[in-house]
N, C-alpha and C positions, 0 to 999 in steps of 0.2 A: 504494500500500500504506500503509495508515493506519499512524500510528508504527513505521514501519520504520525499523531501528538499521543501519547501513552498519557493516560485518564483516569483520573478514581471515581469512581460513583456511590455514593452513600446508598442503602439500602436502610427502608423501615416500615415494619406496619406490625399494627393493633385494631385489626377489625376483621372479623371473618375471619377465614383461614389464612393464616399470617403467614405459613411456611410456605402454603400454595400461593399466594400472592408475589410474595419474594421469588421463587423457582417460576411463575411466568414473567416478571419482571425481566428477569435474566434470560429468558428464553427471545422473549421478540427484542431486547438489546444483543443476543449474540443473530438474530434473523433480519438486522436493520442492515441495508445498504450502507457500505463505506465504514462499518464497526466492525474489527474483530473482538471478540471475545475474547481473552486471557483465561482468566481465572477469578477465583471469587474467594472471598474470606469465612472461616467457618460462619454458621450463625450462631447469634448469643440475643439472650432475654436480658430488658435491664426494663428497671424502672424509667416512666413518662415524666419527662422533666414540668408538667404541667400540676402534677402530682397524683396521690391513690386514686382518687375520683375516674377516672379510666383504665382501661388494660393495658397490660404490660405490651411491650414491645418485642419484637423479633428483629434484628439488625445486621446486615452484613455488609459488606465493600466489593465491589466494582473495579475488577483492572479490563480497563479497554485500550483496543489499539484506534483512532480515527483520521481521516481524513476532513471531517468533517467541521466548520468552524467553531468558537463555544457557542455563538448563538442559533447555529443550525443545531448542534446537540439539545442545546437547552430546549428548542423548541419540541425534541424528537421527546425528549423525557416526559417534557408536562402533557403531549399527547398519550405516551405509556400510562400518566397517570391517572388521565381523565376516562382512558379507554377500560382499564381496573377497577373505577368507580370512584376514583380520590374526588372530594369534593371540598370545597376552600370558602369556607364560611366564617371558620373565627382562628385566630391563631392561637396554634398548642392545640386545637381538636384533631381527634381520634381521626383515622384515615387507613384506608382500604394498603394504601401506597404511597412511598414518599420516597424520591429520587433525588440527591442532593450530588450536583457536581463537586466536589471534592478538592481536585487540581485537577487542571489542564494545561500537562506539560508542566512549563514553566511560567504561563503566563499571568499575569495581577490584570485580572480587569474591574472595574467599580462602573457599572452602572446601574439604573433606576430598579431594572428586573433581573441584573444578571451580577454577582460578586463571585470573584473567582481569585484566591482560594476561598475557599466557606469562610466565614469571618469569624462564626464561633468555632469551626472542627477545632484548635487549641485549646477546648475549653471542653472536652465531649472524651470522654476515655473510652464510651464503645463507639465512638469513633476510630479514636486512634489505636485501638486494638485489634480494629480489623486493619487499619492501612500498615503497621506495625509488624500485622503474619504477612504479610504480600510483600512489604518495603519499607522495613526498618530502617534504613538509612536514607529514604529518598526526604532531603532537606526543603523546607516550609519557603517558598519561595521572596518572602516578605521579613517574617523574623531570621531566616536566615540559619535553622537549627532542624538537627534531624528528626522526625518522629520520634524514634526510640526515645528520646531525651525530653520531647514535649510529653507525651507519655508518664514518663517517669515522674513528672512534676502534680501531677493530679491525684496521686496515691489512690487510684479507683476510682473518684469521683469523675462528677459531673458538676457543673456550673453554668448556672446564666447571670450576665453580666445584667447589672441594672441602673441605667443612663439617672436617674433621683438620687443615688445615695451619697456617700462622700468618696472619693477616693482616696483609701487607706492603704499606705504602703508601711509593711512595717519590718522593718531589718533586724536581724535577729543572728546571735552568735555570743558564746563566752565574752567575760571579760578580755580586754584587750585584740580582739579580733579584728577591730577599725570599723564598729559598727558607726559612732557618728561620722566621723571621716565621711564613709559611703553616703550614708546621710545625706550630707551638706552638701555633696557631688549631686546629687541626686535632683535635691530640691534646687537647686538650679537650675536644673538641663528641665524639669519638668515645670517651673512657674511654681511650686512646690511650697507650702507653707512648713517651717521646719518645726517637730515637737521634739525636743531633747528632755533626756532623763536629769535630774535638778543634781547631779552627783555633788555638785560643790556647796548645794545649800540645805543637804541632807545634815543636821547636827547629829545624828548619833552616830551616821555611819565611822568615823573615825576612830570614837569610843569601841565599836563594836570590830573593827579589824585589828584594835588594840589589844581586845581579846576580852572585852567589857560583855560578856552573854548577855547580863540580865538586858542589855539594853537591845539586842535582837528583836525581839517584837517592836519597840517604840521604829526601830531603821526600817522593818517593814512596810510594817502598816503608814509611815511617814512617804514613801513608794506608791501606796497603793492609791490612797486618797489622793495622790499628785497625777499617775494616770487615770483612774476617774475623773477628775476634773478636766484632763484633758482630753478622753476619750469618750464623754457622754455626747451622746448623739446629737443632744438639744445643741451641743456648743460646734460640735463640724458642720459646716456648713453643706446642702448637698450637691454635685457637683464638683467641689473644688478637691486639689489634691493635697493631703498631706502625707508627710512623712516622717515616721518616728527612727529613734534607734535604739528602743527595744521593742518587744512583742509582748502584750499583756500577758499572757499564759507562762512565762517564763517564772511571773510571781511567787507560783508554788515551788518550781524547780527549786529557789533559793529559798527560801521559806524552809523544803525540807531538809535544805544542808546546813542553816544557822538557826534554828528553833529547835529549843528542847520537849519534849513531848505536850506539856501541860500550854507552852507559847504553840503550838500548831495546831493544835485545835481547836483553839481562840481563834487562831488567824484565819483557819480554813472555815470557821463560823462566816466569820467578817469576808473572807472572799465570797464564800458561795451565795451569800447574797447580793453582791455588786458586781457578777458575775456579768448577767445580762443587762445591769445597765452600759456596758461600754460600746462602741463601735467595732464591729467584726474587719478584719483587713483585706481587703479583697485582692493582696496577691503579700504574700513575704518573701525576702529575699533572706537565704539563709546562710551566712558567713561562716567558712571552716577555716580552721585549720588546727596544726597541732599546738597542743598547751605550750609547749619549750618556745614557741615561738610567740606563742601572746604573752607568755612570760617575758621575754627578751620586749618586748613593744612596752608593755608596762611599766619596763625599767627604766626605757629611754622614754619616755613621756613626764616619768618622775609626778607623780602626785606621790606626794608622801606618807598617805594612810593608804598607798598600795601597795606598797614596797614588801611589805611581811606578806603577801599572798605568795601562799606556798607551789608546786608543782602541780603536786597530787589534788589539790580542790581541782584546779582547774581542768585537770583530767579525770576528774571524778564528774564537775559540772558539760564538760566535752561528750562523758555520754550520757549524761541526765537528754541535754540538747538532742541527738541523736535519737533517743526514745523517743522523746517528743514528734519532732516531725518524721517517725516510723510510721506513727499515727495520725498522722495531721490528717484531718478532712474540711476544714475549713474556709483552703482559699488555694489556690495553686501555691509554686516551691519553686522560685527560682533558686539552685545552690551553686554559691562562687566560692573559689577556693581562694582565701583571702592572699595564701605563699605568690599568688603569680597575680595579682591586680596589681596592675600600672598607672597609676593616677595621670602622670604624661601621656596617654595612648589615647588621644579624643576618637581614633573609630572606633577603640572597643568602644567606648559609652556609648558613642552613637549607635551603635548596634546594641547596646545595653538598653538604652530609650526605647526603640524601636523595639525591640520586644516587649517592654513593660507598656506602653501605650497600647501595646495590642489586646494583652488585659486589662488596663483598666480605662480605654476609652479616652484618652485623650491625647492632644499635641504637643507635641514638647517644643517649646520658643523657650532660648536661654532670658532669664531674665534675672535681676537683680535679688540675692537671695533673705529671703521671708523668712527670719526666726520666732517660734512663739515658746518664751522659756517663762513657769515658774516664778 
């Protein structure tokens, strides 16, 4: 097939015979002039991102070969779908069939009826699960990163982006990992309102690295009320972007490495109900590296009631972290390995923006940098 463009096509349906739906799907796209037919990705059952209130889904992926352009494709789809029964009444309702172009090739097109790559498949893991058995390495043509790797950032889930809320980015990593650093890079390149942790105007904490336990709870909970305050939903505005450099959940992590049994059960009192007033993140970037080396950055930054932080916490907190986002489901997982960031290297970030806009929906114009501290 002369200039044929290799194609992924999303498959899905929850109505009627879902499997027979899918298998004639595929049948008159491998019987269409100018498509070969490839191959196709197991099928899998997931939950309807619209919620319980309908039937679950049957899903699989679509490798084509075509000559055909995307908008003669696209045409040829929404006739398969119409001819199955799909009917387009309200969005997120149940449907006989549903054919989503995927990629085409390599190309980004943005028009009124037609976006190509899909604009949420980065955001959809039975998505990426099926283009992932067919073509794990075949790279996102816009973010610039393989499936495999978008994949991996969704730990199972699923998500829909929602253009009202705030956009919450929030960075996350051990002490000394160069979580504000990132930060402040960040809120720049994104117009970005900056939240910083109040570390210099924490009064206990110095007491408490001095080795003052009893005052453990006061350093917390002194923490915890400073992100509430600046995490309550009333206070971000929706739309705009912020960005912290820590991730609220991390509270317990340290909570259960400096509280003595009778201080954490107090404090897990007091979290669990200020739990849901805070803003959810709708993507974290999660900073690694080894403790010897956030030790070493600690040293050379020199705050003085950090100096006595020993090896082993922070390798002890390295896989508290680790646990943590094992199970994250909350928001996607970008993770940067903090050994090899360049703060000189403007294409990475420019490739770093560009991917984070594509979760959370906005443009990044460098602009003059927004702190809100404390």
């Amino acid at each position: 097939m002369t200039d044929a463009k290799t194609v992924y096509i999303g498959l899905g349906s929850n109505l009627g015979d879902r499997q027979q739906n899918i298998d004639k799907a595929l049948k008159i796209l491998a019987e269409t002039d100018n498509i070969d037919f490839l191959r196709a990705s197991e099928v899998i059952e997931t939950v309807p991102l619209a919620g319980d209130d309908q039937p679950s889904y049957l899903n699989s992926v679509a490798e084509i070969k075509t000559s055909l352009s995307a908008q003669q494709l696209h045409s040829k789809t929404l006739a398969i779908e119409t001819g199955l029964g799909r009917t387009r009444n309200v969005k997120w309702s149940p449907r006989t069939i549903d054919l989503d172009i995927l990629f085409f090739g390599d190309e980004v097109i943005s028009q009124t009826s037609l976006t190509i790559p899909h604009p949420q498949l980065h955001l959809r893991s039975f998505v990426l699960k099926g283009l992932s058995e067919l073509n794990p390495a075949l790279e996102h043509p816009v973010m610039k990163v393989s499936i495999r790797e978008l994949l991996s950032r969704l730990n199972g889930c699923d998500f829909v982006p929602d253009s009202a809320r705030p956009k919450l980015i929030s960075i996350a990593g051990i002490i000394g990992v160069g979580k504000t650093t990132l930060a402040q890079r960040l809120a720049s390149l994104l117009d970005g309102t900056l939240l910083l942790e109040p570390y210099d105007k924490n009064p206990f904490m110095p007491e408490v690295y001095a080795g003052k336990t009893d005052l453990a709870l006061d350093s917390q909970l002194f923490f915890l009320t400073h992100r509430i305050e600046q995490l309550a939903p009333d206070v971000l505005q929706n739309q705009k972007t912020y960005i912290t450099d820590y991730i609220f959940d991390k509270e317990l992590i340290y909570a259960n490495r400096q509280l003595n049994q009778i201080q954490l059960e107090l404090y897990s009192r007091i979290y669990s109900s200020l739990f849901s007033k805070v803003a959810a993140p709708e993507l974290v970037i999660y900073l690694t590296d080894t403790a010897r080396n956030c030790l070493e950055r600690i040293h050379r930054r020199n705050r003085r009631y950090e100096q006595a932080l020993e090896l082993s916490l922070l390798e002890a907190l390295n896989g508290d972290y680790q646990r943590l986002f094992s199970q994250w489901k909350t928001s996607p997982v970008i993770r940067i390995d903090a050994s090899k960031l360049d703060y000189e290297d403007g294409s990475y970030f420019e490739h770093l923006t560009k991917q984070i806009t594509c979760y959370i929906d906005v443009k990044p114009t460098p602009q003059p940098l927004k702190t809100v501290k404390a």
